[in-house]
PyMOL CGO cylinders between C-alpha atoms (Angstrom):
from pymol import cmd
from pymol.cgo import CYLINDER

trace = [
    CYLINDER, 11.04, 17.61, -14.36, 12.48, 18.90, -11.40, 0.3, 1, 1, 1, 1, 1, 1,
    CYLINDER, 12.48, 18.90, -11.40, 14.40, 16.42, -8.86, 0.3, 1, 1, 1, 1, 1, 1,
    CYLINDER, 14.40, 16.42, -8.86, 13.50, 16.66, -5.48, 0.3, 1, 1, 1, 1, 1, 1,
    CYLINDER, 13.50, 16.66, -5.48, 16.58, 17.65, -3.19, 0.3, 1, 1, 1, 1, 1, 1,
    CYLINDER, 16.58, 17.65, -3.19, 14.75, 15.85, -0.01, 0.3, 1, 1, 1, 1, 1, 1,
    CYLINDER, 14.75, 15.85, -0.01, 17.13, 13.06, 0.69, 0.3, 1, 1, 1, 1, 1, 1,
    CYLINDER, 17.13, 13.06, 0.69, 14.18, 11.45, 2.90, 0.3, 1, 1, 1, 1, 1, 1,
    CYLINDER, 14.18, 11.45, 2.90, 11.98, 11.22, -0.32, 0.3, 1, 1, 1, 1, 1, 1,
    CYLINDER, 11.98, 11.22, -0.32, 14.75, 9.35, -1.82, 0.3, 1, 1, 1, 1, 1, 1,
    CYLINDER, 14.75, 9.35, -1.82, 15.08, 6.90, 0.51, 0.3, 1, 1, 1, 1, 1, 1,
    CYLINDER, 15.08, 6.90, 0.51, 11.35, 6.67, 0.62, 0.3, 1, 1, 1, 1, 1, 1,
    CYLINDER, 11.35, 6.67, 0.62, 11.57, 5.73, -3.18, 0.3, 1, 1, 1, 1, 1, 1,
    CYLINDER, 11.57, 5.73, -3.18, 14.13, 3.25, -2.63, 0.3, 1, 1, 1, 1, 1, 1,
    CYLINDER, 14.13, 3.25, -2.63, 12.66, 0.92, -0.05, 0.3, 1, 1, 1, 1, 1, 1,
    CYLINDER, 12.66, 0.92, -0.05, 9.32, 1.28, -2.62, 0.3, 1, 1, 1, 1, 1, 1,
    CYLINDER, 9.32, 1.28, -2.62, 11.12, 0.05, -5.50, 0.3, 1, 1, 1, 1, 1, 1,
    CYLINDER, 11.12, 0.05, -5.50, 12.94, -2.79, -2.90, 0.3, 1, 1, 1, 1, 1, 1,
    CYLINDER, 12.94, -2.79, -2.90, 9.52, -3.71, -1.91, 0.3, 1, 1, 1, 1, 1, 1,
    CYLINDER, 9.52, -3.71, -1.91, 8.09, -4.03, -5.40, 0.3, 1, 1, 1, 1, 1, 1,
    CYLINDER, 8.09, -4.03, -5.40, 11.25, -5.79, -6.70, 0.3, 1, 1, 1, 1, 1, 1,
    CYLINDER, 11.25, -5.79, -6.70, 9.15, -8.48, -5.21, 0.3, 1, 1, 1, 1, 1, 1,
    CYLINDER, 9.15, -8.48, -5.21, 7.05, -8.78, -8.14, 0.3, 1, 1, 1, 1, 1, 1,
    CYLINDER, 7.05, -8.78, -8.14, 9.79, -9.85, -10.51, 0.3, 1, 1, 1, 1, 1, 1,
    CYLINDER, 9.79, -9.85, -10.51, 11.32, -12.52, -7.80, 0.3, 1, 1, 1, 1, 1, 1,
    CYLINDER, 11.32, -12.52, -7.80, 12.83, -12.90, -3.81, 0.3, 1, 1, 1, 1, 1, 1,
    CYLINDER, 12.83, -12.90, -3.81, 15.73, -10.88, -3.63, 0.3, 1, 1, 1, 1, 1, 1,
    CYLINDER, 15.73, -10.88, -3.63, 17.77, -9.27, -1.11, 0.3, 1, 1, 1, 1, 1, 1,
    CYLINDER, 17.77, -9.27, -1.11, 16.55, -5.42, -1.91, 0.3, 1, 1, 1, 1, 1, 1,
    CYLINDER, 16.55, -5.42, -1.91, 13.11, -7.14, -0.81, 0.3, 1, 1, 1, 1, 1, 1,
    CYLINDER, 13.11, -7.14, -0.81, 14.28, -8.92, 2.05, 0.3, 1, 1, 1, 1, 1, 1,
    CYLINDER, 14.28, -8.92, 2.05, 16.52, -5.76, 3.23, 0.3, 1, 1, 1, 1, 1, 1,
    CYLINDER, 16.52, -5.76, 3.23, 13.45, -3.74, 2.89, 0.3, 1, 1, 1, 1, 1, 1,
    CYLINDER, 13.45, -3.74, 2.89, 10.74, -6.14, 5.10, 0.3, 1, 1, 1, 1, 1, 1,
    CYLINDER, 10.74, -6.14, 5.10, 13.96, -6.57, 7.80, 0.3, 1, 1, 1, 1, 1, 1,
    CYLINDER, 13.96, -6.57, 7.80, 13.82, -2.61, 7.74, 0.3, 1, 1, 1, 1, 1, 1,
    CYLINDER, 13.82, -2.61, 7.74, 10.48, -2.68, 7.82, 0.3, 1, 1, 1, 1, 1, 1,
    CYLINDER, 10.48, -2.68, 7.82, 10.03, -4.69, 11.04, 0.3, 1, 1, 1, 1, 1, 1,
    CYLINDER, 10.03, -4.69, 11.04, 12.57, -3.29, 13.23, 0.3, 1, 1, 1, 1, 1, 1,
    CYLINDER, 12.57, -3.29, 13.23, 11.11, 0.04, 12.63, 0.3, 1, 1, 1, 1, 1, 1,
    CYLINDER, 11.11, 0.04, 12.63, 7.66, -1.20, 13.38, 0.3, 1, 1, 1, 1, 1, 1,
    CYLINDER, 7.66, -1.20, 13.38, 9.01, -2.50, 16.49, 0.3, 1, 1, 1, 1, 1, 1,
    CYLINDER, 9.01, -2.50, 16.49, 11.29, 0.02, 17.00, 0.3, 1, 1, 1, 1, 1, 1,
    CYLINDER, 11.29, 0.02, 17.00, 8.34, 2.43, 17.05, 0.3, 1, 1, 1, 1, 1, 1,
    CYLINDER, 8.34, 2.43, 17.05, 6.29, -0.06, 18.91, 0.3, 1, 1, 1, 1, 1, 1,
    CYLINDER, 6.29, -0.06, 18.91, 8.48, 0.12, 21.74, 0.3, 1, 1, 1, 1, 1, 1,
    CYLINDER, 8.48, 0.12, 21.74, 8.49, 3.86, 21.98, 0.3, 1, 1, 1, 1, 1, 1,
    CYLINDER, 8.49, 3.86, 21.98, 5.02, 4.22, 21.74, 0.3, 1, 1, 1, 1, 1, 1,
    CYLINDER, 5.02, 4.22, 21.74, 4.55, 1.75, 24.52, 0.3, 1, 1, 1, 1, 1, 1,
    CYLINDER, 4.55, 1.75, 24.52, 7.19, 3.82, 27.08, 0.3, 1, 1, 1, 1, 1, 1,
    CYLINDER, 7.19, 3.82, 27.08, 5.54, 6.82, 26.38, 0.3, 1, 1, 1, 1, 1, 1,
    CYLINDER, 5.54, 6.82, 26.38, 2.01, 5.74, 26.73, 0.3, 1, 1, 1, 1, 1, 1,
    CYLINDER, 2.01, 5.74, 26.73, 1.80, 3.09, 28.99, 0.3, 1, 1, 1, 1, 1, 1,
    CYLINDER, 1.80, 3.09, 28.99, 4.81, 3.94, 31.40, 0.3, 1, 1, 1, 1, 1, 1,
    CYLINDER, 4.81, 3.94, 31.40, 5.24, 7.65, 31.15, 0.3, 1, 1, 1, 1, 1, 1,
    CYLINDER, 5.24, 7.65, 31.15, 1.53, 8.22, 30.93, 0.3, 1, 1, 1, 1, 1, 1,
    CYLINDER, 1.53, 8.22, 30.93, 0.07, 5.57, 32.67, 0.3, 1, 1, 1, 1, 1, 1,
    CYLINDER, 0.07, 5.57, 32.67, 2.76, 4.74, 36.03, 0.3, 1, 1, 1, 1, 1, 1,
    CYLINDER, 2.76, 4.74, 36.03, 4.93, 8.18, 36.09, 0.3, 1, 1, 1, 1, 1, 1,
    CYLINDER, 4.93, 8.18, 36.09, 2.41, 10.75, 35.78, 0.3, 1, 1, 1, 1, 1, 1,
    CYLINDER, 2.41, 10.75, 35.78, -0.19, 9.41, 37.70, 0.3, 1, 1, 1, 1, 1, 1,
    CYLINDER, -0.19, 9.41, 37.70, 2.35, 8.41, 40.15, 0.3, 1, 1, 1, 1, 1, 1,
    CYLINDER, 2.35, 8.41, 40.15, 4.45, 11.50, 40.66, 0.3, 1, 1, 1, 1, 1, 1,
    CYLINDER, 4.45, 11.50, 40.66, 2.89, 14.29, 39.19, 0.3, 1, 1, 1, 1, 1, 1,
    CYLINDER, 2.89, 14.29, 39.19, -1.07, 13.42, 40.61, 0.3, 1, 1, 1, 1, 1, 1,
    CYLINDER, -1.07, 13.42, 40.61, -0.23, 11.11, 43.28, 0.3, 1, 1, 1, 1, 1, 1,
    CYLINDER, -0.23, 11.11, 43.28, -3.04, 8.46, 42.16, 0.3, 1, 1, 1, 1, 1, 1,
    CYLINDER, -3.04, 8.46, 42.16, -1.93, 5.17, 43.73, 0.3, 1, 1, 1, 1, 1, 1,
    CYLINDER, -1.93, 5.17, 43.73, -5.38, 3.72, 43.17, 0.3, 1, 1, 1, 1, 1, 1,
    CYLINDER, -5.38, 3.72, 43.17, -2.96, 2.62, 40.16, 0.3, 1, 1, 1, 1, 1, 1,
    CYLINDER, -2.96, 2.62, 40.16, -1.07, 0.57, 41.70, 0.3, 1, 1, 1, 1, 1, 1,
    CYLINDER, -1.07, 0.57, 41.70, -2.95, -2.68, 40.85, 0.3, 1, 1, 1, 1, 1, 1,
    CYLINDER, -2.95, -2.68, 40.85, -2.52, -1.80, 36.89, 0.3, 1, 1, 1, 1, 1, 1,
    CYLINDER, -2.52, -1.80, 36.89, 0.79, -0.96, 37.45, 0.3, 1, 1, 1, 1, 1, 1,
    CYLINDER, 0.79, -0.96, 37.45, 1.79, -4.60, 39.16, 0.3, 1, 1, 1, 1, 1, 1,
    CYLINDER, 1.79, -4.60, 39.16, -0.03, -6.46, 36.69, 0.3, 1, 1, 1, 1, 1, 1,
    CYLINDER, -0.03, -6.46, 36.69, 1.56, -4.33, 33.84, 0.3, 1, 1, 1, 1, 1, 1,
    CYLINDER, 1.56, -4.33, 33.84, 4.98, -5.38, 35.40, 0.3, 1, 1, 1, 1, 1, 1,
    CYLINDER, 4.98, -5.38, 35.40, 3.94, -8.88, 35.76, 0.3, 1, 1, 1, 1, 1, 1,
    CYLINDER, 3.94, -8.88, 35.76, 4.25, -9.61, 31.94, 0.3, 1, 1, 1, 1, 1, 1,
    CYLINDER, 4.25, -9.61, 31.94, 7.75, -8.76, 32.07, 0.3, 1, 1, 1, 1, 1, 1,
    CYLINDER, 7.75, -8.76, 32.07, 8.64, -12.36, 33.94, 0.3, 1, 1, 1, 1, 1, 1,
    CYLINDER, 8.64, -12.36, 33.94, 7.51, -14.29, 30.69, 0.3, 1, 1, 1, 1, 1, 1,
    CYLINDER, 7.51, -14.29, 30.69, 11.13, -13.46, 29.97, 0.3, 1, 1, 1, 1, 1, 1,
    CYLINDER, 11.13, -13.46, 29.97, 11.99, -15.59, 32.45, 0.3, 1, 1, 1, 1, 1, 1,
    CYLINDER, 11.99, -15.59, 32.45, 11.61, -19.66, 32.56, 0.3, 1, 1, 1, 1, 1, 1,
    CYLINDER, 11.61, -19.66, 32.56, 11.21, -20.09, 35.62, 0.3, 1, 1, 1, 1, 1, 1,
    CYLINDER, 11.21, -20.09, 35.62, 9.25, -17.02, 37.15, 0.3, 1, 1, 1, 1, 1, 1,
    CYLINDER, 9.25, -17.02, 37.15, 6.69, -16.92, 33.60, 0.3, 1, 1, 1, 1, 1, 1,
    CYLINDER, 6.69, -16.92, 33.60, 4.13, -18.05, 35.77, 0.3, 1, 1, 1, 1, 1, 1,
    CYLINDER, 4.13, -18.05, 35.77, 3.59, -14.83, 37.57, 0.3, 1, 1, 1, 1, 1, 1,
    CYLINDER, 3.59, -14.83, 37.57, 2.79, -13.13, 34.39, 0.3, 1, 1, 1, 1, 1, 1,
    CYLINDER, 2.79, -13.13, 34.39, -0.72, -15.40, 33.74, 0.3, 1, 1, 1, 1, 1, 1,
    CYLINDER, -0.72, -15.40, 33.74, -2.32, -13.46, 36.41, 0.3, 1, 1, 1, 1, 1, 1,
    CYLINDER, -2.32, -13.46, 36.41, -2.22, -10.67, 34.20, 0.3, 1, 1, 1, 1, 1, 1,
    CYLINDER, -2.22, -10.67, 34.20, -3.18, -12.60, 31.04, 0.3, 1, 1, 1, 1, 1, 1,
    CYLINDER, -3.18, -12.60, 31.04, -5.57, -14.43, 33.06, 0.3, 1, 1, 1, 1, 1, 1,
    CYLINDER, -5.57, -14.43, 33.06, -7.23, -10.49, 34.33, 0.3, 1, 1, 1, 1, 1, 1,
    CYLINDER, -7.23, -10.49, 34.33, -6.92, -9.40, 31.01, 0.3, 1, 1, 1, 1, 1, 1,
    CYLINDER, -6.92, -9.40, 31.01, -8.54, -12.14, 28.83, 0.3, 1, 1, 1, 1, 1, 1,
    CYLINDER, -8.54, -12.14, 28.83, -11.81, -12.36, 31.57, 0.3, 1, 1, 1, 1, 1, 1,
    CYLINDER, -11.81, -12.36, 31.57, -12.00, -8.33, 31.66, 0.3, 1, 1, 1, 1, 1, 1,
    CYLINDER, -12.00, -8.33, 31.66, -11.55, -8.19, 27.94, 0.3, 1, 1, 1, 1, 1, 1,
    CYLINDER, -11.55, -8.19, 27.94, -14.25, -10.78, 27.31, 0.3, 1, 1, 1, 1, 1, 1,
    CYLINDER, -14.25, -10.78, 27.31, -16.56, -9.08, 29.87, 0.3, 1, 1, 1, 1, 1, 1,
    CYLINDER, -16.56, -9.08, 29.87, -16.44, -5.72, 27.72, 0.3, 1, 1, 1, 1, 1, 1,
    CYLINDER, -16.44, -5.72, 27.72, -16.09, -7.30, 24.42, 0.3, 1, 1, 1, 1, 1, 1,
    CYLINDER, -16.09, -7.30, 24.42, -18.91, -9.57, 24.76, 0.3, 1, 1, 1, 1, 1, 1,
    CYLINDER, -18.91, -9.57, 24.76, -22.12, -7.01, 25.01, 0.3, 1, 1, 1, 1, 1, 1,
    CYLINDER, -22.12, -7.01, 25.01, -20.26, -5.11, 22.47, 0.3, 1, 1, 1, 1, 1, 1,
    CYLINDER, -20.26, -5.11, 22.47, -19.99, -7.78, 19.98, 0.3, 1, 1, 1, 1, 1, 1,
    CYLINDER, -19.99, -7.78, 19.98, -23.75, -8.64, 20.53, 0.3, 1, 1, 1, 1, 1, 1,
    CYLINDER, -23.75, -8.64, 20.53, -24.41, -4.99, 20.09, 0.3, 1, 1, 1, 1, 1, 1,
    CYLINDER, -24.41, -4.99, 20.09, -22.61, -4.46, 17.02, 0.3, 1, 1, 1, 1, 1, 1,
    CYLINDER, -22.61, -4.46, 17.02, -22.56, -7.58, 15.06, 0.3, 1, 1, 1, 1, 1, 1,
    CYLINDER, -22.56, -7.58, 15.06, -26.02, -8.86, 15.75, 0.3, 1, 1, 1, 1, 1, 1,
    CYLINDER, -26.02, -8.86, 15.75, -28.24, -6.21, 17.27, 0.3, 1, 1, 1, 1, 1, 1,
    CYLINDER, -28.24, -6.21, 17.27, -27.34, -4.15, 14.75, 0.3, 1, 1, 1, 1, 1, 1,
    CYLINDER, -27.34, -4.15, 14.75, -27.76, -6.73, 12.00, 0.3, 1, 1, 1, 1, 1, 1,
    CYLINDER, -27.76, -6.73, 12.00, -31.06, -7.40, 13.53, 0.3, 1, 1, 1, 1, 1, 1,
    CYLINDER, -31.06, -7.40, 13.53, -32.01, -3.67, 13.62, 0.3, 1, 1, 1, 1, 1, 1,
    CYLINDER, -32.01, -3.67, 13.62, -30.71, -3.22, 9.49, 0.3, 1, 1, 1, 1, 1, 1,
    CYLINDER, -30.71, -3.22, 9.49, -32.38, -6.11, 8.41, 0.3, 1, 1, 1, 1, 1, 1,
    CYLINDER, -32.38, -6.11, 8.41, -35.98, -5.03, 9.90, 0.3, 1, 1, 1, 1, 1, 1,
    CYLINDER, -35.98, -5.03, 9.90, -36.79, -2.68, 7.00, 0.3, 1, 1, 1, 1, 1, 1,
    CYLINDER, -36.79, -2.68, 7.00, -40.15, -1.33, 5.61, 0.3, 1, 1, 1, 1, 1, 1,
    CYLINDER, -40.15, -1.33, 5.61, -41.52, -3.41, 2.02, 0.3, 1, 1, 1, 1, 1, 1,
    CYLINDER, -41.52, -3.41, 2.02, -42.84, -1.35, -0.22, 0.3, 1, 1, 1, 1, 1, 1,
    CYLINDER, -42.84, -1.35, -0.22, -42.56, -2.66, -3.96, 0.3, 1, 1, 1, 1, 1, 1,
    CYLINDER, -42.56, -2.66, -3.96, -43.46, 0.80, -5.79, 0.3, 1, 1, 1, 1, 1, 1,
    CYLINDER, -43.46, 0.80, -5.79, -40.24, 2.55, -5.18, 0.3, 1, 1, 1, 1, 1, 1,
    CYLINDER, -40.24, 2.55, -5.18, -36.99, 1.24, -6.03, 0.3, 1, 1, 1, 1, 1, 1,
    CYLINDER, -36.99, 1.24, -6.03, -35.38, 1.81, -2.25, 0.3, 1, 1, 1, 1, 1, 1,
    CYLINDER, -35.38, 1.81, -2.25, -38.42, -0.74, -1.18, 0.3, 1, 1, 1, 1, 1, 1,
    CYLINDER, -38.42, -0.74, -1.18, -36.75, -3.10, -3.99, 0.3, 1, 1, 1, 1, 1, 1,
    CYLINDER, -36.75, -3.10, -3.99, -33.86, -2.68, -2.11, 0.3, 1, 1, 1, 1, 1, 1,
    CYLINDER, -33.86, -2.68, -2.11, -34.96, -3.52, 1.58, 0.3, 1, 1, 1, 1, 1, 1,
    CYLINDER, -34.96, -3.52, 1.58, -36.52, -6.32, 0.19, 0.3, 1, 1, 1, 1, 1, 1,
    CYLINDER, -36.52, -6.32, 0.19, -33.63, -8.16, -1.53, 0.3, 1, 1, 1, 1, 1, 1,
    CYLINDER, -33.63, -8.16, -1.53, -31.79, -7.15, 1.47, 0.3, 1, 1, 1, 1, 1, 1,
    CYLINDER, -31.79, -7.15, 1.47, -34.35, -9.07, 3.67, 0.3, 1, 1, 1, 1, 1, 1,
    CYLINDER, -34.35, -9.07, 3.67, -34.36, -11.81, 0.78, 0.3, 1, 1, 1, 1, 1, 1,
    CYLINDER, -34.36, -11.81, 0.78, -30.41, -12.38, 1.54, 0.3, 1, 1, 1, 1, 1, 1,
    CYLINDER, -30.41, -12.38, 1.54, -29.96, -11.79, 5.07, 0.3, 1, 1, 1, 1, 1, 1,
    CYLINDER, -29.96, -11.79, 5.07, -32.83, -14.60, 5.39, 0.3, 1, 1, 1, 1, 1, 1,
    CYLINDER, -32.83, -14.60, 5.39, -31.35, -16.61, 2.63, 0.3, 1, 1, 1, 1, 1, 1,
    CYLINDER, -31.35, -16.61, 2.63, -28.31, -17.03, 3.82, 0.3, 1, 1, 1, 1, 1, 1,
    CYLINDER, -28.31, -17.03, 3.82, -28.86, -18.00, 7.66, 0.3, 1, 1, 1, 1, 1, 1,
    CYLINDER, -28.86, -18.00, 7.66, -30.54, -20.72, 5.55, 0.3, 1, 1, 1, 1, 1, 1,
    CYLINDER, -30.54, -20.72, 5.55, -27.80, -21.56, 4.08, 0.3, 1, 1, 1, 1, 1, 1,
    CYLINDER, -27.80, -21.56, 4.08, -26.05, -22.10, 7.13, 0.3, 1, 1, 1, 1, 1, 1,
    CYLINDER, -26.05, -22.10, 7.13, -28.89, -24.27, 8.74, 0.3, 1, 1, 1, 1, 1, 1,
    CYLINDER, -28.89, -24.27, 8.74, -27.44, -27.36, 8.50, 0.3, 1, 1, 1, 1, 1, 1,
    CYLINDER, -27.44, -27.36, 8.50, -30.28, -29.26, 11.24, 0.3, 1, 1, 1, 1, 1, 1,
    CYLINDER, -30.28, -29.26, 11.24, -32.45, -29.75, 7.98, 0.3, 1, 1, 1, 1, 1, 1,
    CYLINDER, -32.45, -29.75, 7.98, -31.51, -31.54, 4.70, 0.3, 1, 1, 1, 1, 1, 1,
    CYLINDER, -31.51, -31.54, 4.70, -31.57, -28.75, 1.62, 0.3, 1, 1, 1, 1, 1, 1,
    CYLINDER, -31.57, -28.75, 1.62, -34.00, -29.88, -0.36, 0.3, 1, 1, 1, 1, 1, 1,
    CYLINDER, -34.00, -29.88, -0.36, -37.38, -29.10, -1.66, 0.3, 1, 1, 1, 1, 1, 1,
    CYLINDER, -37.38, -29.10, -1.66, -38.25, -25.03, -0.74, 0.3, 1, 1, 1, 1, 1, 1,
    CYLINDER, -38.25, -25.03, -0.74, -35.73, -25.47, 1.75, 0.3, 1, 1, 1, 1, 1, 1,
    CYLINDER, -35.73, -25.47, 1.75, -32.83, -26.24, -0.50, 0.3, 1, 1, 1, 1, 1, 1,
    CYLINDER, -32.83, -26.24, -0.50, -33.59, -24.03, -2.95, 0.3, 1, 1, 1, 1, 1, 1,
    CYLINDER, -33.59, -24.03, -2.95, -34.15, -21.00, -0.52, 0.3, 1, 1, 1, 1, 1, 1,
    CYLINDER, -34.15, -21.00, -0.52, -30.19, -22.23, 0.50, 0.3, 1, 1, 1, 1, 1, 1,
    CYLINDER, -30.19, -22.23, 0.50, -29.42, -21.98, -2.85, 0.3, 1, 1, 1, 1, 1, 1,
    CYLINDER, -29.42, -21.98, -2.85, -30.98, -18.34, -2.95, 0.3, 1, 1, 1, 1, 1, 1,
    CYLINDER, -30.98, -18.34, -2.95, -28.16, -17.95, 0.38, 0.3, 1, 1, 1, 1, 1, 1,
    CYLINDER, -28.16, -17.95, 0.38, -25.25, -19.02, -1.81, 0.3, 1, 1, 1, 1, 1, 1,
    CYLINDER, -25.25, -19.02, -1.81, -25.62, -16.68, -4.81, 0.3, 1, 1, 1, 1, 1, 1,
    CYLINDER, -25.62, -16.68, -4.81, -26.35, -13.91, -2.38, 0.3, 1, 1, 1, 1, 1, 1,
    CYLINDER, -26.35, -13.91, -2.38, -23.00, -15.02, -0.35, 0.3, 1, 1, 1, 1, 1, 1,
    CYLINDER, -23.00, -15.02, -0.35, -21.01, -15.16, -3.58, 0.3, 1, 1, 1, 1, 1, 1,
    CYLINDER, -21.01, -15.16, -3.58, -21.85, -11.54, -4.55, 0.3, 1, 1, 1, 1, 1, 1,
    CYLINDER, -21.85, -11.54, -4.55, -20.68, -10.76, -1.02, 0.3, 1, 1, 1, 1, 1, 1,
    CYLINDER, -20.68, -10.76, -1.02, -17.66, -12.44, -1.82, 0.3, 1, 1, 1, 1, 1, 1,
    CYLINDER, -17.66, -12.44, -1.82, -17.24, -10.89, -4.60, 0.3, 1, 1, 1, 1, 1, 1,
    CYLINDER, -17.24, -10.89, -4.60, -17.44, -7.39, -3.27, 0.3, 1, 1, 1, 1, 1, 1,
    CYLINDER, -17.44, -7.39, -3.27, -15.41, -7.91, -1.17, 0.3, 1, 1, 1, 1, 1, 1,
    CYLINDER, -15.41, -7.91, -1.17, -12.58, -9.43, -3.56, 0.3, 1, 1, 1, 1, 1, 1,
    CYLINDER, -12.58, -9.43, -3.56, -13.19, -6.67, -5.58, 0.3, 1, 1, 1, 1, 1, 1,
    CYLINDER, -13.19, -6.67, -5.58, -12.90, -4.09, -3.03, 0.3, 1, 1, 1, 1, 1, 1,
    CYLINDER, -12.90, -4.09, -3.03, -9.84, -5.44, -1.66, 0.3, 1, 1, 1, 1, 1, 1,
    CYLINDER, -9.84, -5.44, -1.66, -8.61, -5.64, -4.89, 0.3, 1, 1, 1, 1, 1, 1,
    CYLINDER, -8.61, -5.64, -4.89, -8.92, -1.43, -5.55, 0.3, 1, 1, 1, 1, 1, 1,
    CYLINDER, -8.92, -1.43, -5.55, -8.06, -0.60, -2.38, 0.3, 1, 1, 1, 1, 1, 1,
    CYLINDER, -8.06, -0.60, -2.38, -4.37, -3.01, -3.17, 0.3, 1, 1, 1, 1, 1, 1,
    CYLINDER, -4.37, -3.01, -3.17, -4.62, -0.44, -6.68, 0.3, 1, 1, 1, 1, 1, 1,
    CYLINDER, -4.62, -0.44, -6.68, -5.00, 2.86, -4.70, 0.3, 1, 1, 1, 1, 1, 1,
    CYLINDER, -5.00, 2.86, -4.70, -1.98, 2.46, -2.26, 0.3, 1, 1, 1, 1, 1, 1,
    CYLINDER, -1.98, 2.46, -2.26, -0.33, 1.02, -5.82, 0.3, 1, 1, 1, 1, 1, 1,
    CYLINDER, -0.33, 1.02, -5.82, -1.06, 4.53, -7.85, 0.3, 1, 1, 1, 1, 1, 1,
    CYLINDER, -1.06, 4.53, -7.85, -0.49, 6.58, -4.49, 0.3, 1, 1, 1, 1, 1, 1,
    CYLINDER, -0.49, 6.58, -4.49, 3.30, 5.32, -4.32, 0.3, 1, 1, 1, 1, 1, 1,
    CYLINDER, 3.30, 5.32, -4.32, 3.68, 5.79, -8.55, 0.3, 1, 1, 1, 1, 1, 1,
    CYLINDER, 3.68, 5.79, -8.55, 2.07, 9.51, -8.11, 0.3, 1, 1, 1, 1, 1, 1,
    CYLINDER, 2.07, 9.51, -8.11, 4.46, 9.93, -5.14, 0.3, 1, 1, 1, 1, 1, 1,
    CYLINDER, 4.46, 9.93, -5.14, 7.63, 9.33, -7.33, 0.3, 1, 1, 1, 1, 1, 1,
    CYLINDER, 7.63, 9.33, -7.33, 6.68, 11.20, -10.49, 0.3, 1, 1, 1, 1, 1, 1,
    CYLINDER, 6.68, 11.20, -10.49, 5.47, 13.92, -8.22, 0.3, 1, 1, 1, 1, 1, 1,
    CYLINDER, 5.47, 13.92, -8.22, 7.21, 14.60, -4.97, 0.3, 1, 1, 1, 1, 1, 1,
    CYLINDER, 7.21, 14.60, -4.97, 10.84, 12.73, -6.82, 0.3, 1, 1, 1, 1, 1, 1,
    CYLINDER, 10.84, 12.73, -6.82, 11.08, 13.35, -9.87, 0.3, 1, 1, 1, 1, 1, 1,
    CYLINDER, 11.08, 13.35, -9.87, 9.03, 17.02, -9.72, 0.3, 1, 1, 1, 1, 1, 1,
    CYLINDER, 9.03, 17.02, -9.72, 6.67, 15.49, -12.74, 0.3, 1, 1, 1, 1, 1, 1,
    CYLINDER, 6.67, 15.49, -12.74, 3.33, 17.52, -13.18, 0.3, 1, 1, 1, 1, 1, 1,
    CYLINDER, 3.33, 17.52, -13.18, 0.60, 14.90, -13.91, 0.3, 1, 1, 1, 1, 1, 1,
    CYLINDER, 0.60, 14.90, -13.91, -2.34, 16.90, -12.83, 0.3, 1, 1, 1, 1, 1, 1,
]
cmd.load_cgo(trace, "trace")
């Protein structure tokens, strides 16, 4: 065991155990840790936002390349600033208002394009019953179908119908559980990533 001499990996270690102190109960170490937390985030936030959007995206093309064709950005940029003030907030929904149509404009062909299109395009698979990847295709066909079904609520489930929904549920419960489950290792690697990072960059503990 050799202790690290890196004060930085110290603190590190401390605001790990103050976050995990959460397990046992609320407490400050927990509550000094999130507080920490969040003014860094927004510390760093801040930065990040000078640097890219004002240095980057008024100064330089201002000054340095003379572009003034970004001077509409710029002004509508500034604009949000007045929602600090009660009385001149209104000029800022201009800018929301630009941003939430232009946003919608882009984000609408790409949302058709990447959450049904290419749905669509996965689901459209070739049947063949001989091979197990044609077992595959078909249950995925089976659950994709099965499950829109499910969610066809213009016709009472019964008969074929209902039981074709009930096909849908079981198929949207092993989803579910995937997911869950997923979630649940991913929560257990960042877990065993900050318990290696002690023993190994803290405490100097060989546990390869």
């Amino acid at each position: 065991m050799h202790l690290s001499p890196n004060i930085w990996v110290w603190i590190a270690v401390f605001f790990t155990l103050c976050i995990y102190s959460f397990l046992y109960k609320d407490n400050p170490f927990y509550k000094f840790a999130e507080h920490v937390v969040v003014g860094v985030s927004v510390g760093y936030g801040m930065v990040m936002w000078w640097n890219l959007s004002v240095v980057q995206r008024c100064w330089v093309p201002f000054i340095e390349q003379q572009r003034y064709d970004y001077i509409f950005p710029a002004i509508l940029g500034l604009l949000l600033i007045f929602r600090l003030s009660q009385k001149l907030s209104w000029l800022s929904r201009y800018t929301l208002g630009f941003t939430v149509g232009a946003g919608a404009g882009v984000g609408l062909p790409l949302t058709i394009q990447a959450t049904i299109l290419k749905q669509f395009q996965a689901t459209v698979l070739p049947l063949n019953f001989t091979t197990w990847a044609g077992i595959c295709n078909f249950l995925i066909i089976l659950g994709v179908l099965s499950g829109l079904i499910y969610f066809f609520f213009s016709k009472e489930h019964k008969g074929v119908f209902g039981g074709v929904a009930q096909v849908g549920i079981w198929f949207l419960m092993i989803g579910f559980g995937a997911t869950f489950g997923y979630t649940v290792m991913a929560r257990l690697s960042l877990a065993i990533g900050r318990v290696l990072f002690i023993l190994q960059d803290a405490l100097g503990v060989n546990v390869g």
